[in-house]
C-alpha positions in Angstrom: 99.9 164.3 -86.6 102.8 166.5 -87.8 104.1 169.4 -85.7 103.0 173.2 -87.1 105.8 175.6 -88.3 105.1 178.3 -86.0 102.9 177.9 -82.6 100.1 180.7 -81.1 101.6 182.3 -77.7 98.8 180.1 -76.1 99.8 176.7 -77.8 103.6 177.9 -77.2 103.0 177.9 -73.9 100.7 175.0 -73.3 103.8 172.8 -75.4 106.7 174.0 -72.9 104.0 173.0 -69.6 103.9 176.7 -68.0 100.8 178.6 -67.5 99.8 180.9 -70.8 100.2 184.4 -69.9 100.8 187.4 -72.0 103.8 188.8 -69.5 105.9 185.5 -69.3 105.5 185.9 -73.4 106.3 189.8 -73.4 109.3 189.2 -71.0 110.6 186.3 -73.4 110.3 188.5 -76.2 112.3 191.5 -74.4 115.0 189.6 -73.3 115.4 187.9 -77.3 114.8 184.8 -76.0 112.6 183.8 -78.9 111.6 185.0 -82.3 108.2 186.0 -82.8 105.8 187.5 -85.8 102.9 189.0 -85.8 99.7 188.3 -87.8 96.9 190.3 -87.2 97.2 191.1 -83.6 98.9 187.6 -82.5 102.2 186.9 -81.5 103.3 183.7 -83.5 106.3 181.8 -82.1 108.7 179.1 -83.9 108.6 175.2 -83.0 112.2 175.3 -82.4 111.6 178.2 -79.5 110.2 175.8 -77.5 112.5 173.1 -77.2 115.3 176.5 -76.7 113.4 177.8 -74.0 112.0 174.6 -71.9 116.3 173.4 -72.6 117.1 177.2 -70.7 114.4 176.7 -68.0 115.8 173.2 -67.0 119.2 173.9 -67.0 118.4 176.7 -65.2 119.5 179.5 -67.5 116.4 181.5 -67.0 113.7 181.7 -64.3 110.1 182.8 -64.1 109.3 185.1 -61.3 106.3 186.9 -59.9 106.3 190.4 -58.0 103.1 191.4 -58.8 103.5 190.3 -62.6 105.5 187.8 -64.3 109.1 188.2 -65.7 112.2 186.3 -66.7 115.2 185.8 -65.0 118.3 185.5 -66.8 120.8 183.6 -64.2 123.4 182.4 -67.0 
């Protein structure tokens, strides 16, 4: 089964192994740590993001933090 071009914020989340939430996906998006579209009213994310983002939370480049609500951490 071949890998789709762009990924929902669910499946984006699901394929890096952190817990799908609309406020870790916001915070990424603020701090331009992916690119995103819109269709409809969903926020569609490319493949390559992931791999950019799981590399950056493994290295420790960025974080995810609660305080009553997620964010990122940029520590790089």
């Amino acid at each position: 089964m071949s890998m789709p071009l762009n990924l929902t914020g669910k499946n984006f989340c699901e394929t890096i192994g952190i817990a799908y939430n609309g406020q870790i996906l916001q915070s990424l998006r603020e701090n331009k740590l992916v690119d995103f579209f819109k269709v409809g009213k969903k926020y569609m994310y490319p493949v390559e993001d992931v791999k950019k983002v799981s590399d950056k939370l493994r290295n420790g480049e960025i974080s995810i933090k609660t305080n009553d609500g997620y964010y990122i951490t940029i520590n790089k």
